[in-house]
N, C-alpha and C positions, 0 to 999 in steps of 0.2 A: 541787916545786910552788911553793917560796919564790920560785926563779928567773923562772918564768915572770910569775908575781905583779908582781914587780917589772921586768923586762921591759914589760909592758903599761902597768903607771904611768909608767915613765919614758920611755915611745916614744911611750905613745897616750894618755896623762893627758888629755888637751885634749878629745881623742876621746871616753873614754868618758866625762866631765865629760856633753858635748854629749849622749851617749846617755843620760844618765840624766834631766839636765835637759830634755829637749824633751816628753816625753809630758806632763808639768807646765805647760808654758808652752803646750802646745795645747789641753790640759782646761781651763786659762784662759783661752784667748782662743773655747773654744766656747763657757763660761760671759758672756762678755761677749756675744756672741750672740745666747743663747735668754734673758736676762737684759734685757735694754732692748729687744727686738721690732722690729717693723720704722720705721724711724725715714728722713723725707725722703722719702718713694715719692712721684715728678713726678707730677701727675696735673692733664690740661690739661681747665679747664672753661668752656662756652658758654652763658648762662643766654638763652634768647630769651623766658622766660615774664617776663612787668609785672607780674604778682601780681596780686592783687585788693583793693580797698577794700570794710571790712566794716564796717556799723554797730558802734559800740560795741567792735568789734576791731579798727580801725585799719586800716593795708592790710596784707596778707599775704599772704607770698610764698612758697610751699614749698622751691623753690632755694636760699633765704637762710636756712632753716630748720635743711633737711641740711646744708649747707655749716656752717653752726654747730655740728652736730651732731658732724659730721666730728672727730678726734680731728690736734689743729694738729701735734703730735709725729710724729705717722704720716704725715701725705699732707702734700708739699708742693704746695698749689694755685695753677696757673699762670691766670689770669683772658684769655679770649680771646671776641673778639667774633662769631666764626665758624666754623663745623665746620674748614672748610679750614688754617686756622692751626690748627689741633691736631693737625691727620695730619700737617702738615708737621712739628712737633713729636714726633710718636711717630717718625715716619720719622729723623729726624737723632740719635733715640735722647736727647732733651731730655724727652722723657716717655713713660710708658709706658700709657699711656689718654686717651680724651678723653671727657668724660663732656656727653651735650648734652640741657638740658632744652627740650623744646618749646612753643612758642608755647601759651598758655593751659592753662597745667597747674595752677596753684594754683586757679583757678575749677572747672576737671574734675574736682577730687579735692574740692575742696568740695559738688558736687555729687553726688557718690559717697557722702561722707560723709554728706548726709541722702538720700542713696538708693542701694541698695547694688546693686540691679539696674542700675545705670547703669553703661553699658560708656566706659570712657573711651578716649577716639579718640589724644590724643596717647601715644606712647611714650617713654621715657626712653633714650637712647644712651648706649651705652659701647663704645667701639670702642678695642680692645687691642692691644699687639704680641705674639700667641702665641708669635713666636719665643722670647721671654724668657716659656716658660712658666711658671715657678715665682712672678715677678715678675707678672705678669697675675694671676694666679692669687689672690694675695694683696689684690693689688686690686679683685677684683671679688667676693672674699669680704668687704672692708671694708666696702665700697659696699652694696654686701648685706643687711651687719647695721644698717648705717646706715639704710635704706631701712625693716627691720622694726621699728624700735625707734621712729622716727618715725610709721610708721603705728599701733603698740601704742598709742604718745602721743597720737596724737589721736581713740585711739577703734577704728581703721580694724581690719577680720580679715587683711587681705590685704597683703603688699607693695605699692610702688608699681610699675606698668607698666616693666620694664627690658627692654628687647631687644640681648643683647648676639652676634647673627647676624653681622653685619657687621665683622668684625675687619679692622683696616689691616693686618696681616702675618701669614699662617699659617693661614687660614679651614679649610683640612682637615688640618691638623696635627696629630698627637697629641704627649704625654707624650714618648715615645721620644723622637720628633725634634726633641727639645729636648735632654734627657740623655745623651740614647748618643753623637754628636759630640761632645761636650763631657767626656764621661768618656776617652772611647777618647783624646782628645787629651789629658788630663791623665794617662793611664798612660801613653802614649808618651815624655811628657816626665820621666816619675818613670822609668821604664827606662832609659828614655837618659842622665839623671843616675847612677844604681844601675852601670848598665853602663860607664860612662865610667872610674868610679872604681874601680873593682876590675878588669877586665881593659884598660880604656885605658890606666889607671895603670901596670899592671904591664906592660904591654907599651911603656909610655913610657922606665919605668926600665931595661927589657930591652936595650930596643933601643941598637946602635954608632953609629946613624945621626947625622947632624946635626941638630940643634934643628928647624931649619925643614920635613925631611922625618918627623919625630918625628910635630910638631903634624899637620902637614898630612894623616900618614897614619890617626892616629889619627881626626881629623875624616874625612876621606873614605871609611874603614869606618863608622863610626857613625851618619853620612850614606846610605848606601845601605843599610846594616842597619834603621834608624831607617823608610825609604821602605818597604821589602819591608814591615816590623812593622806601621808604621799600612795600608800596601794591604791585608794580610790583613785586619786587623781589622774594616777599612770591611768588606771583599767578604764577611766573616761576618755582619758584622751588620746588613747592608742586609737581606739576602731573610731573614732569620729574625725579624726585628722589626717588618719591615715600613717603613722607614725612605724618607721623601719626600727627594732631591736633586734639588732644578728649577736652572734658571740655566743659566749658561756653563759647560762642561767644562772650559774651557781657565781661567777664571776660578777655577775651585776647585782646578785644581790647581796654578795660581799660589800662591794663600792657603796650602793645605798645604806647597810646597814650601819659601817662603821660611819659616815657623813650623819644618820639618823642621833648616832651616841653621843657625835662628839656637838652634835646643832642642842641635844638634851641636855648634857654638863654643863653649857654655856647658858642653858636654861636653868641649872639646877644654880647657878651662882648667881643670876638674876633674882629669883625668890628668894635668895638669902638677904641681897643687899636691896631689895626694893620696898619702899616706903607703904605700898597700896597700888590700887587703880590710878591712883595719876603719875605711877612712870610708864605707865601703857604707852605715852606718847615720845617717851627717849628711847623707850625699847622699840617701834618705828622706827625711827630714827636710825639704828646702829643697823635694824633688818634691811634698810634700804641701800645702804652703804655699798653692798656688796653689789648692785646692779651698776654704781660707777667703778666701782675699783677691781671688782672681781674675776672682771677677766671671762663672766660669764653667757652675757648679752654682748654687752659693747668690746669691741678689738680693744686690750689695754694699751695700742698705740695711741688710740685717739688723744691720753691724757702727757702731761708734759711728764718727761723724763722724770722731775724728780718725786711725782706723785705714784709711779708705773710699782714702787716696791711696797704698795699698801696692799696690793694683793694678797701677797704674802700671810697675809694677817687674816686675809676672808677664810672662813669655815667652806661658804662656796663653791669657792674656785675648785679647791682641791676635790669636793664633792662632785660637780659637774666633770672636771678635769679627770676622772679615777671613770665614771660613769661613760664617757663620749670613747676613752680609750677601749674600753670592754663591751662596748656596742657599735657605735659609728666606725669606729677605725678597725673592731676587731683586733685588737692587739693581744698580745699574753697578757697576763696576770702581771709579771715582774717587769712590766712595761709600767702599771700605774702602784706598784712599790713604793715608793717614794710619796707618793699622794696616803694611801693607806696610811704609811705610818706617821705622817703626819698629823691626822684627822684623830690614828689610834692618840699620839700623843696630845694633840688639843683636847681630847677627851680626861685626860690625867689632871693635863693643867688644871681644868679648869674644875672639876673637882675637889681635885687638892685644895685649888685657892679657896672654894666654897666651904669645904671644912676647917680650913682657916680661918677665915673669915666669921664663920659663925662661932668658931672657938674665941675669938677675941670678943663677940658679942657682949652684952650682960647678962648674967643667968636670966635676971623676971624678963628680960627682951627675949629668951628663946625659950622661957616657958609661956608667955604668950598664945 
């Protein structure tokens, strides 16, 4: 047993360091979390009501009321002078709501308030991007509490007038079809990290071949493994959950395929630098990453500011993000541009680095 003991510390010291340390350093950064709440949520608003002047109270404006009321830590409020500039806004993904109060509201609810039978004509707008259900979600729960706490304070039994029918993206969307792409893409990319490392690996070190049919081949199974993996998953979980794909065909399987190449690069530089089956558990590790920072399950508000630009870094993001725009939102193509060629270029990196990397290797380590 002595043997092995030591065997492990001095081959995989690094290794099980990392497996010991990571379940600690993600219990703290979920603590960061659910610990400061949701922090910076965009939220574009249109005031068209003038308020009212009141004897002895001055003028008064209900918009300017709740907007005060509003918690400045949680929503960041974008001031716009018309519905249009706020879709535009949720649409480019600069905000996730537009909230529009209408023409003569603080008179209507004044009038409500010394008369309760009085049905007020204008409604309040909020118009969401369901695609980013969790992120809506929170929002229109804020807006919500905001709405009942100001009516408690002035008296009022009832919320104010919200009609939130009209959503900029996602109007029959459910739960699911928000989650389930966005999961199914984030296990594809945790297997294809898991998978790279333990049988890439070991078939990297195995193999006589030369460095560049090594890489190449390792990527081009993991590649067409990685395709088959996410096809079933989609084809199970569409008609069992009920799952909405509108858009271009050909547009989605654009988005999926280049997220597929560039989740497989990042696999093919895995098997270069992995020791064996015991980095199966850092390669966890990095695949899990992406469900706090990725922007793909959780609002990336939830996390504090200075954590918000590790997104940037997920493979994910930009996969789910290229994928919800060409389905959920039905967008163009040069709407998720920017994601594409991102993912085209993580693909290169990561490549390159992998031929790199095994160029610096030792010959007998890659003939192995």
């Amino acid at each position: 047993m002595g043997s092995v003991v030591r065997e492990i510390l001095t081959k995989s010291g690094k290794v099980l360091a990392a497996f010991i340390a990571a379940p600690a350093v993600l219990v703290f950064l979920i603590v960061l979390m659910l610990m400061g709440g949701v922090r910076g949520l965009p939220l574009a608003v249109v005031n068209q009501d003038s308020g009212v002047d009141m004897p002895f109270m001055g003028h008064v404006s209900i918009p300017d009321q709740f907007l005060k009321s509003l918690d400045a830590k949680a929503y960041k409020v974008i001031t716009l002078s018309n519905e249009a500039e706020g879709v535009a806004l949720v649409k480019k993904g600069k905000a996730y709501g537009v909230l529009v109060f209408p023409p003569d509201l603080s008179k209507e609810m004044l009038i409500k308030a010394d008369d309760p039978s009085y049905e007020v004509q204008g409604k309040i707008k909020l118009r969401t991007d369901q695609s980013r259900t969790t992120a809506a979600a929170l929002l229109q729960l804020g807006i919500m509490n905001g709405f009942m706490k100001l009516a408690t304070a002035q008296g009022g039994k009832s919320p104010m007038p919200l009609d939130t029918s009209d959503p900029v993206f996602g109007k029959d969307l459910q739960l699911p079809d928000f989650l389930i792409p966005g999961i199914l893409i984030l296990l594809s990319f945790l297997l294809t990290l898991v998978g790279t490392a333990v049988l890439g690996g070991q078939a990297y070190r195995q193999s006589a071949a030369r460095v560049p049919a090594k890489i190449s081949g390792v990527f081009t199974v993991f590649l067409a493994a990685s395709a088959v993996q996410l096809g079933l998953l989609f084809a199970a979980a569409a008609p069992l959950l009920g799952l909405h794909f509108l858009g271009n065909a050909g547009f989605v399987l654009l988005a999926l395929l280049l997220f597929l190449i560039a989740e497989s690069a990042i696999g093919s530089l895995f098997a270069v630098i992995s020791g064996g089956p015991e980095y199966a558990p850092l390669a966890a590790v990095i695949g899990v990453l992406p469900i706090l920072f990725g922007n793909v399950l959780l609002p990336i508000e939830l996390l504090p500011y200075w954590l918000r630009p590790l997104k940037f870094l997920m493979i994910p993001y930009y996969g789910a993000d290229a994928f919800r725009n060409v389905t959920l939102r039905v967008l163009p193509l040069r709407e998720s541009a920017a994601d594409l060629i991102v993912l085209a270029g993580f693909a290169v990196l990561f490549l390159s680095v992998a031929f790199a990397v095994a160029g610096r290797k030792p010959k007998t380590e890659n003939k192995q």
